[in-house]
N, C-alpha and C positions, 0 to 999 in steps of 0.2 A: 504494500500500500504506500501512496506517496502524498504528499501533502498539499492541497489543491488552494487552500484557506484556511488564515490562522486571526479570530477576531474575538474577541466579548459582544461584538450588536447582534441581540439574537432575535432582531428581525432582517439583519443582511444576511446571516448565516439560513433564516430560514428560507429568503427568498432565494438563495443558490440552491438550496437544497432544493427546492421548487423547479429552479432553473433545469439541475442534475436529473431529475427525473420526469421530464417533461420529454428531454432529451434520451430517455432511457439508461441513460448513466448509471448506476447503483454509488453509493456514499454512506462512509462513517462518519459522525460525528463523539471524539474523541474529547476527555475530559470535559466530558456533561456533567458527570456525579462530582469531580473534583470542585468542580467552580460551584457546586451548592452546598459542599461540606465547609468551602471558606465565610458563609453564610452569605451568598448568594447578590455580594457585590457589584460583582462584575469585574475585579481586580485580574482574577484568570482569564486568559483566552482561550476557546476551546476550537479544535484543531477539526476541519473537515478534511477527508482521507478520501480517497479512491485509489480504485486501483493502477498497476504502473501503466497497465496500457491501457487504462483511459484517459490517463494524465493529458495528452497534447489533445484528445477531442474535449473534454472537462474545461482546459482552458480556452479552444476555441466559441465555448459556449457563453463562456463569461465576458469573450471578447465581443463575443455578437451581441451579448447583450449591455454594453456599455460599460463593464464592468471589470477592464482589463486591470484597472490599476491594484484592483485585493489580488493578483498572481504572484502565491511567492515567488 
């Protein structure tokens, strides 16, 4: 798995997610449970994953939709 998005706004992370699967993409969203155990801040950011060979079409998706600048 590789790392597609790394944020605390968890309504950009949920519109990528949205994006990811629109697209047929499949996504993890990593360190959900950490960032609510630090009492739910938003200090952590929690890391969206996919897989390695979806990484270049993942990021083409983010770029069609205006959203090229969250690629790490």
């Amino acid at each position: 798995m590789k790392e597609l998005l790394r944020t605390n706004d968890v309504v950009k992370l949920s519109w990528v997610e949205a994006l990811l699967a629109d697209a047929g993409i499949g996504c993890v969203v990593l360190d959900l449970h950490t960032s609510i155990l630090e009492g739910s801040i938003g200090i952590l950011p929690r890391r969206l994953m996919v897989a390695d060979e979806d990484l270049p079409r993942a990021q083409g998706v983010l770029r069609d939709a205006g959203e090229g600048a969250l690629i790490q």
